[in-house]
C-alpha positions in Angstrom: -144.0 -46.7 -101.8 -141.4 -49.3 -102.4 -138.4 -46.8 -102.7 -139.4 -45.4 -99.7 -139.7 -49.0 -97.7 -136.1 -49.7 -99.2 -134.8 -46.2 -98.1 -136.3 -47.0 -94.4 -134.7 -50.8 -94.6 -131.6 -49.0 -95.4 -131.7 -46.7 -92.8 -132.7 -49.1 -89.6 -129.6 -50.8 -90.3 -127.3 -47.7 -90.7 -126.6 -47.9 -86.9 -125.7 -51.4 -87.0 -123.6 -50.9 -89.9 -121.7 -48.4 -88.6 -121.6 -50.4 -84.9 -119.9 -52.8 -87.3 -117.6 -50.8 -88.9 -116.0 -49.9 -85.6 -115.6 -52.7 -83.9 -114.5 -54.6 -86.9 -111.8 -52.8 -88.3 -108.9 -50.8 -87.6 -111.2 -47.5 -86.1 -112.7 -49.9 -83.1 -108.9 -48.7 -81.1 -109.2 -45.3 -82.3 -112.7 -44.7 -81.1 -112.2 -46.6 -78.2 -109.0 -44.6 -77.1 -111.8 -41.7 -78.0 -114.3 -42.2 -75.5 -111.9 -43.0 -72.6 -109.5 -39.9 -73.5 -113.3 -38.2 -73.2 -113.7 -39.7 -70.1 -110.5 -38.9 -68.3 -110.5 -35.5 -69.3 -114.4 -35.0 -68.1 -113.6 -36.2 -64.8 -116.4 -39.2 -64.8 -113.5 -41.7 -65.2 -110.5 -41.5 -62.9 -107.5 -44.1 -63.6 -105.5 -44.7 -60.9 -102.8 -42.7 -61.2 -99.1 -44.4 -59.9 -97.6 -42.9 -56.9 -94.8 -40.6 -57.6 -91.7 -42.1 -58.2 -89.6 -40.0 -55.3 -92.2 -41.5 -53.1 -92.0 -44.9 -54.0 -89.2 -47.2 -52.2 -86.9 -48.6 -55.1 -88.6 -52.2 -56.3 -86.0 -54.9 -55.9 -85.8 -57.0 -58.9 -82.5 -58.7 -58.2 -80.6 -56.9 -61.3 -81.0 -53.3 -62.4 -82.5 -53.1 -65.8 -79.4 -52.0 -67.6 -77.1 -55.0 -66.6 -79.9 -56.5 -69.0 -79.5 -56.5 -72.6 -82.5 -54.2 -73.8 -81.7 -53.7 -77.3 -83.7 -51.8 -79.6 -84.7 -50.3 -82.8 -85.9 -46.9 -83.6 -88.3 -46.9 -86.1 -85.8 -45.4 -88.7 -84.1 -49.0 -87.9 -81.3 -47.3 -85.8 -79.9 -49.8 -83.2 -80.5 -48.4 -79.4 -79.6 -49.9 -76.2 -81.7 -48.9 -72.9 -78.2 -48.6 -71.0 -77.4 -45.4 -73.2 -79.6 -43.4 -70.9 -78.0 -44.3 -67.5 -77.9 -41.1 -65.6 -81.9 -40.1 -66.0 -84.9 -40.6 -65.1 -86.2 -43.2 -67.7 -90.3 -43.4 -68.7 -90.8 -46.4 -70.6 -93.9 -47.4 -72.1 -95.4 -50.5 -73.6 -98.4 -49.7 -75.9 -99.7 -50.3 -79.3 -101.7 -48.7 -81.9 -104.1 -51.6 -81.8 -104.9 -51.0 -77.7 -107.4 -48.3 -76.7 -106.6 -47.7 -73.2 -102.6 -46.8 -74.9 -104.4 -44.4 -77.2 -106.5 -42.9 -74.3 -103.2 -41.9 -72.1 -101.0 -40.6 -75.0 -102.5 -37.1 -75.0 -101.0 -37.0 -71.3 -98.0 -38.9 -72.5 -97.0 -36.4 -74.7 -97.9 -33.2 -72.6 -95.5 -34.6 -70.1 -92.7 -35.2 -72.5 -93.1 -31.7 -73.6 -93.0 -30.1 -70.2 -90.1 -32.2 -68.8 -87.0 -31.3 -68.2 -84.6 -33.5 -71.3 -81.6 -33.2 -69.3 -83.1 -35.2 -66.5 -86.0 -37.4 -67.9 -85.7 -39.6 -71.5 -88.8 -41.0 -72.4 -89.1 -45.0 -74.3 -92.3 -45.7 -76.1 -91.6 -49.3 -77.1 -94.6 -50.1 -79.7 -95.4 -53.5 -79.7 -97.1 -53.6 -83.3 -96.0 -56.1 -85.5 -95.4 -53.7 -87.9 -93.5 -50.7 -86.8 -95.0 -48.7 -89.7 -98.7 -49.0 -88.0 -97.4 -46.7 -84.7 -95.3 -44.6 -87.6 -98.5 -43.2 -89.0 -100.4 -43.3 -85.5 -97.3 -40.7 -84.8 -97.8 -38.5 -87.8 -101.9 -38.5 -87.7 -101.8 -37.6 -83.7 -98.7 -35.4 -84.1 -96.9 -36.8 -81.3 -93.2 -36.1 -81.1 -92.1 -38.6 -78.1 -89.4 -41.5 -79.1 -90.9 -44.4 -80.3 -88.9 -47.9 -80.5 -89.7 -51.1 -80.8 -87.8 -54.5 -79.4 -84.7 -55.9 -81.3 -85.2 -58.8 -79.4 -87.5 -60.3 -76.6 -87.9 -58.0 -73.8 -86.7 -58.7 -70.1 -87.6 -58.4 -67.1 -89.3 -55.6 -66.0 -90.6 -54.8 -69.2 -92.1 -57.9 -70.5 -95.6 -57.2 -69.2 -98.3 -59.4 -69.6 -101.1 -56.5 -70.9 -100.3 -53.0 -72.2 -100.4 -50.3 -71.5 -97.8 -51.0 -69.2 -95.0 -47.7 -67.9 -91.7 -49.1 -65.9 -90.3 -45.5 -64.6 -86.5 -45.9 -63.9 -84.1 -44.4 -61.5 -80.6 -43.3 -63.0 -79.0 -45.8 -61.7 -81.0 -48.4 -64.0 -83.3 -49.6 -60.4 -87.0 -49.8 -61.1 -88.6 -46.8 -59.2 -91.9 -47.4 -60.4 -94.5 -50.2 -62.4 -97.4 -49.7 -63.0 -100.0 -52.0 -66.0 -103.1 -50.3 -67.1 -103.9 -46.9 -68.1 -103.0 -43.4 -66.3 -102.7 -39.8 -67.1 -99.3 -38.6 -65.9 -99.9 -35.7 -67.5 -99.7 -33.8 -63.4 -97.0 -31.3 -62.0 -96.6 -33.8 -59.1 -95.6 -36.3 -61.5 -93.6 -34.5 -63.5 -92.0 -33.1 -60.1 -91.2 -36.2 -58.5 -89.2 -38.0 -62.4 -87.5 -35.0 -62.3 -86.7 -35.1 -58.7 -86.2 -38.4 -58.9 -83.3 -37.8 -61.1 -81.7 -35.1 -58.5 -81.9 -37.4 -55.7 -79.7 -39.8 -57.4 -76.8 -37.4 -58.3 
C-alpha cells in the first residue's frame, strides 16, 4: 500500500514537473515557438501580417540605412557590411533563439527565402544571442539554410528595435520600405510578389 501511495505522490506531480521543466529551461522558447507556429498554421491565430512593401510609401528616416555603418559578423566570424547588398531588396530580421514568437515565424521565414528570387531579394537574420553558437545549433536542429549574422557592433537606426522579432524590409537604394515589430508569416505569394517587385521598381 505504501508503494503504491508513493507511485500516486509521484505521479500528481508529474504535470507540474514537467510545467516546470518547460518554463524553466532552455525548451520553454522551443515549445512556446510550438504552440504559436500551431496556431498560425491552424488559422485560430492570425498575426498581422505587414503590408506589402510595393504598397507602402518609402518611411523617411533622414538617412538611408547604408550611409550607416552596419557592420557584421557571420557566424563563421566573417566580417560583413549591410551596404554590400545595395541593389536588392533587403529582409532583415532581428530574432533570437531565446524568443518564441521568432521561433513561431521562421518556418515562413525560411519558405520565403527558398521561393524568392536571390537575384533580387538577400535576406539578414541578425541573431541577437549572446552567444552566436546558441542560433548555430537552432540552425542545424530546424534545418534552416537562411543567412544568419549577428552585430559587430551596436546596431543603428532602423534596426535597433526595442522587442524582437522585429523585420526592417529595404528598398535597393538602402530607404526603409517597410518595419514592422512583432511576429508575422510572410510566408504569402503577395509578399513575396511585392520584395521582388519592389526590387524592379527601383531599377
Amino acid at each position: 500500500m505504501k508503494t503504491m501511495l508513493t507511485r500516486k505522490n509521484l505521479l500528481s506531480w508529474l504535470p507540474f514537473a514537467v510545467l516546470a521543466l518547460v518554463m524553466f529551461t532552455d525548451l520553454r522558447p522551443l515549445v512556446q515557438g510550438q504552440v504559436q507556429r500551431g496556431l498560425l498554421s491552424t488559422g485560430l491565430w492570425n498575426a498581422p501580417l505587414p503590408a506589402p512593401p510595393a504598397a507602402m510609401p518609402v518611411v523617411k528616416t533622414g538617412l538611408a540605412a547604408y550611409p550607416h555603418n552596419v557592420a557584421l559578423l557571420s557566424l563563421a566570424g566573417q566580417p560583413v557590411n549591410l551596404s554590400e547588398l545595395q541593389g536588392k531588396t533587403v529582409f532583415v530580421n532581428l530574432w533570437a533563439s531565446w524568443c518564441g514568437p521568432c521561433l513561431a515565424e521562421m518556418p515562413g521565414i525560411q519558405a520565403l527565402y527558398e521561393k524568392a528570387d536571390p537575384t533580387k531579394v538577400a535576406f539578414v537574420m541578425i541573431s541577437l544571442d549572446e552567444r552566436p553558437a546558441r542560433a548555430q545549433a537552432l540552425l542545424k536542429r530546424r534545418g534552416y539554410t537562411f543567412p544568419v549574422y549577428v552585430p559587430a557592433a551596436p546596431l543603428p537606426a532602423p534596426f535597433n528595435s526595442q522587442s524582437i522579432p522585429s523585420t526592417v524590409i529595404l528598398r535597393p537604394d538602402g530607404q526603409v520600405a517597410v518595419r514592422h515589430d512583432g511576429m508575422a508569416n510572410y510566408d504569402t505569394p503577395e509578399f513575396r510578389a511585392a520584395l521582388e517587385n519592389l526590387a524592379l521598381s527601383s531599377q
